[in-house]
C-alpha positions in Angstrom: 114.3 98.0 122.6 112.9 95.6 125.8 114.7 93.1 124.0 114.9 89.5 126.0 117.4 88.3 127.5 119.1 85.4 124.8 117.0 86.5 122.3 118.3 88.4 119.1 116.6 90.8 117.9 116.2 90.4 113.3 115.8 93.4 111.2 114.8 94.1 107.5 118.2 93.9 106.5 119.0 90.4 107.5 115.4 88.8 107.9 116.1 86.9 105.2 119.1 85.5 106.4 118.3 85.2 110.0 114.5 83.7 109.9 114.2 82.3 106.1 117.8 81.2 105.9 117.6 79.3 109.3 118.3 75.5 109.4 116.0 75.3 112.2 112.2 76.1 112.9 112.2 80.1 113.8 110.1 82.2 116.3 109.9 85.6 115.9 107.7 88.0 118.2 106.8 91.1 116.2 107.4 93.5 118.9 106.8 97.2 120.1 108.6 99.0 122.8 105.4 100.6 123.8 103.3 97.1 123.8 103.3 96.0 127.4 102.2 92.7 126.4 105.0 92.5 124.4 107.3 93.1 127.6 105.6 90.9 129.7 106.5 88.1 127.2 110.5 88.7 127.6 110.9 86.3 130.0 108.5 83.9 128.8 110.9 84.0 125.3 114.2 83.9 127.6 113.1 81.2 128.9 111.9 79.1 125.6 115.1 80.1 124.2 117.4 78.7 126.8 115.3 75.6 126.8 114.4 74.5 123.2 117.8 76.8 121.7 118.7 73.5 120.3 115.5 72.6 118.4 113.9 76.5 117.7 115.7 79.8 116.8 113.9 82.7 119.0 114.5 86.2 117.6 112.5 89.3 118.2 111.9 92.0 115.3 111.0 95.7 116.6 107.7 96.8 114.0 108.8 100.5 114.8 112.0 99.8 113.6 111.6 97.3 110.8 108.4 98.2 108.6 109.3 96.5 105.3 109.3 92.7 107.1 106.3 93.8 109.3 104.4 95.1 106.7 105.5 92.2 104.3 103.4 89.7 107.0 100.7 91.9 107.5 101.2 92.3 111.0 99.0 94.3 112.5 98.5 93.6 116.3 101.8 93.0 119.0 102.7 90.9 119.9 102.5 88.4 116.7 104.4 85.5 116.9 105.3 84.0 113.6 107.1 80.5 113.1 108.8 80.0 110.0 110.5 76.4 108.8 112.1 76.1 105.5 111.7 79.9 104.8 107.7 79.5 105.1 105.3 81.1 107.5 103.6 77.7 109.0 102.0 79.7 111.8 101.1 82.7 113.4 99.7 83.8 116.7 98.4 87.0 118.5 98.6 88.2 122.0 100.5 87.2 124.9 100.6 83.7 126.2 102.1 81.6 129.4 104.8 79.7 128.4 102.7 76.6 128.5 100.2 77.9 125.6 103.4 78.7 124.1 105.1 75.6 123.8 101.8 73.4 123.2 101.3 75.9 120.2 104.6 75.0 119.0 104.3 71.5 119.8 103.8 70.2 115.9 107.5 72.6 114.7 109.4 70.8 117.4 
C-alpha cells in the first residue's frame, strides 16, 4: 500500500468504527496502489493531516483490499475522496487535487 505518511489506512472490518464512529469530520481517499493519481496525492494528505489533525480525521482505504466499504459507496473512480460527519457521507470528490482545492473543498466540514 503507498499509504501516506500520518495517514491510517481503514478497512472493512473497522470502517465503521474508524470513519462512522469518529467524533470528528473524516476524509477518506479511496485508493489504489496502481492509481498514480492516487500516489501523487500522499503528500498532499500528509500534509492536510499534520495541519488540520485537530479538526479532520484523514484515513486512506485500499479498494483492492476492502471491496465491501468501496462497493457500499459506489465508488468507482480513484481517487474518491469521501467526507463523512456524524456517520453520514456529506461529500464526495473525484480525481486528484492541490492541496489548496483541497482544503477550500473542505472549507464548509471544518
Amino acid at each position: 500500500m503507498s499509504g501516506a505518511t500520518g495517514v491510517p489506512e481503514v478497512t472493512d472490518e473497522d470502517f465503521v468504527e474508524e470513519v462512522l464512529g469518529a467524533r470528528l469530520p473524516v476524509l477518506v481517499e479511496f485508493t489504489a496502489d496502481w492509481c498514480p493519481p492516487c500516489r501523487q496525492m500522499g503528500p498532499v494528505l500528509s500534509a492536510l493531516a499534520a495541519e488540520e489533525g485537530e479538526r479532520l480525521k484523514v484515513v486512506q482505504l485500499n479498494v483492492d483490499d476492502n471491496p465491501l466499504t468501496t462497493n457500499a459507496y459506489k465508488v468507482l473512480s480513484m481517487p474518491t475522496f469521501m467526507v463523512f460527519c456524524d456517520g453520514e457521507p456529506v461529500r464526495s470528490m473525484v480525481g486528484a487535487r492541490p492541496k489548496r482545492r483541497l482544503l477550500a473543498e473542505l472549507s464548509e466540514v471544518l
